[in-house]
N, C-alpha and C positions, 0 to 999 in steps of 0.2 A: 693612644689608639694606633700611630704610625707605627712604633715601635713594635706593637702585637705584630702587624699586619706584613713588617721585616723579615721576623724569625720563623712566619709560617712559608713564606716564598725562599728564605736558605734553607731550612733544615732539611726540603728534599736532597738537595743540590749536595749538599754535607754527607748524606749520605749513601747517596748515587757512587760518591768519590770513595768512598770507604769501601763499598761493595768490589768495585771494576777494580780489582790488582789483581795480574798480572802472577803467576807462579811458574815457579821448572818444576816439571815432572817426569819420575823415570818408570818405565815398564821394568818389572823384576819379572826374567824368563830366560830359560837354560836355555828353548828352540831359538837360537838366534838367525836363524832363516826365519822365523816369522816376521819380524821387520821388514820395511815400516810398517806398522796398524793404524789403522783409522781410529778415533777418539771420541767421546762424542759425551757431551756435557748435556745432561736431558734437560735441565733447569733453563738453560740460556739457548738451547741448542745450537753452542761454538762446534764446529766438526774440526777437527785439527787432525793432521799426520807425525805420525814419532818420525826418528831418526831410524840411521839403522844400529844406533845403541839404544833404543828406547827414551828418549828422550823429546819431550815436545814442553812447548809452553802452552796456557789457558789461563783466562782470568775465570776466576775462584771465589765462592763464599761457603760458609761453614752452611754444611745442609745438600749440597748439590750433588745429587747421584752422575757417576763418570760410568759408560760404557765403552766397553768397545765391542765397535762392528764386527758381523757374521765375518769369521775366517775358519781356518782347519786345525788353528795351533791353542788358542787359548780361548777364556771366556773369562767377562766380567761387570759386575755390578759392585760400585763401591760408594761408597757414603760419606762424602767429603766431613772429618772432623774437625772442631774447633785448633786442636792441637798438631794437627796436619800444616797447619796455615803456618805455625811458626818456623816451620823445616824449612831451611836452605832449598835442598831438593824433595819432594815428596813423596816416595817410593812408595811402588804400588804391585803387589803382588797375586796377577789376575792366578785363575785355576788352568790347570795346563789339561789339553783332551786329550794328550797320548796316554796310556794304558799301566794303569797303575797297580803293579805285582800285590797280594794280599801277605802281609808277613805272617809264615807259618813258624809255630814254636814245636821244634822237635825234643821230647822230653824224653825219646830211649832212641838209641841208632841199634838195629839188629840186621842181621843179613836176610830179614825178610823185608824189614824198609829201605833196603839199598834193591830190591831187585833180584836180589841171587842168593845160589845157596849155598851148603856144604860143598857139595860133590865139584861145584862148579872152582870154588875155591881153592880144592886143592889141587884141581888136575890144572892151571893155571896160575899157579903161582909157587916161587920157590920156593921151599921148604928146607931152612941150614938144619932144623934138627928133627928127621924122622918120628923120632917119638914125642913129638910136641901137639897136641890135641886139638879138638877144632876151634874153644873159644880161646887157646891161647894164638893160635895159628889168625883167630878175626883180629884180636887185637893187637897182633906184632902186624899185621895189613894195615888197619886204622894209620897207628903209628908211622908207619913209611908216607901214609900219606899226608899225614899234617905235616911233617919234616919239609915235604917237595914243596910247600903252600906257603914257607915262613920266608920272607925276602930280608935280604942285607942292607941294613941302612948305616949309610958311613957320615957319619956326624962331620959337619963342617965348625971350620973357626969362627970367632965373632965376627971379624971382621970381612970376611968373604960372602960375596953376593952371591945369591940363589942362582948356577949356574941354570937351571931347567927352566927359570921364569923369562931370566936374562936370555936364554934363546930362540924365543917365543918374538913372532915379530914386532920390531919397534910401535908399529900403527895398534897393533892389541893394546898397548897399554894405553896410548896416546887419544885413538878414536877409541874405543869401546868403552876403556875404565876412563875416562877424560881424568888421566892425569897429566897434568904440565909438563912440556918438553923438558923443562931446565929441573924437575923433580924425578924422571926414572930414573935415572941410577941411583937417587935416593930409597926408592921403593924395590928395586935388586934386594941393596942390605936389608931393607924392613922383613923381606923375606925369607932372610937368612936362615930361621929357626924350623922354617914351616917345612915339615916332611911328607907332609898328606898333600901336598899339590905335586911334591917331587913323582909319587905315586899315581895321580891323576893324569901327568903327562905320560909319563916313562906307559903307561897300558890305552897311550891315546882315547881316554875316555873326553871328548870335547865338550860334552855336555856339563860335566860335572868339575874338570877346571877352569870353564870360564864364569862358572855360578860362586866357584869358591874363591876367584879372582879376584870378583866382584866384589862378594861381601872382605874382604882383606884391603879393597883397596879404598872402600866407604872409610872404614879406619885406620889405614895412613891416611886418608885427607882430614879425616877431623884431627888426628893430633897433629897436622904440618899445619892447620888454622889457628890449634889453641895454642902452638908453638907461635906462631907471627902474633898472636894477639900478648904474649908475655912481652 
């Protein structure tokens, strides 16, 4: 009868400990002026503050709805997964309230969906052959303009770092993507191949190379982890 009477005063105690751990978590979000956000765990109600890379700790059970507090950049309700709990870090991708364009599929381009028309076209534009007609005259137009739109990309060696990443400042990669000081110039080369960041910078779009940084630099750290664990 002791015995019974043992296992009913631990097993809360057992699993008291099992619940309360401790997790990192990252805000996934292009508005990096939205940082830091308030947190707020409805189950425990832990309030917690990120970083200004998104980044906060909270202890965690599978079940437990994460918000975050009323701000002007983002929104969110999530639902802590069983599968969540095993991530290193556990990225979390609230909805962003800035204004999201609707993708239109244009399935004929004429000079009545551009806006203009014949007469406007020719008295406006140069004509090398007189007796060239109106739709050849729209599509030698079209043509000059897709030419102006195709940019030059000069392929680099293998062994040469991503000059456009590399001069992006040291702290970007260090605080934001938290990669290890003694690791960027590893992550230079990893960049090597990658031409669509080269594009991201070079038309200072900031939104969109520090999202695509981001996810490139989740994977250099997992393969510099599975690399230390061979």
């Amino acid at each position: 009868m002791k015995y019974i009477y043992l296992l009913i005063i631990l097993l809360p105690f057992k699993n008291y400990g099992q619940d309360s751990v401790a997790y990192t978590l990252r805000i996934m979000l292009n508005e990096t002026e939205a940082f830091p956000l308030k947190v707020l765990n409805e189950n425990t109600e832990e309030l917690v503050e990120t970083d200004q890379a998104g980044y906060f700790s909270m202890r965690l059970s599978a079940g437990d709805r994460i918000l975050i507090l009323e701000n002007d950049y983002c929104s969110l309700d999530y639902k802590i997964k069983s599968n969540d709990l095993t991530q290193s870090i556990i990225r979390i991708y609230p909805e962003s309230k800035s204004t999201v364009l609707e993708e239109v599929e244009i399935s004929q381009i004429s000079a009545k969906s551009l806006g203009i028309d014949s007469k406007t076209i020719m008295a406006n534009t140069y004509n090398p052959n007189p007796n060239m007609d109106f739709k050849a005259m729209f599509l030698w137009l079209i043509s000059k303009m897709k030419r102006k739109q195709k940019l030059e990309i000069v392929l680099r060696k293998p062994h040469e770092k991503n000059p456009y990443v590399a001069s992006l400042p040291r702290s970007i990669i260090t605080d934001y993507l938290k990669i290890p000081d003694n690791q960027v110039e590893a992550f230079y080369y990893f960049m090597n191949d990658d031409y669509l960041i080269d594009t991201y910078i070079q038309q200072q779009d900031e939104a969109q190379w520090k999202m695509h940084l981001l996810e490139k630099s989740i994977e250099f750290l997992n393969q510099s982890s599975s690399s230390s664990e061979r």
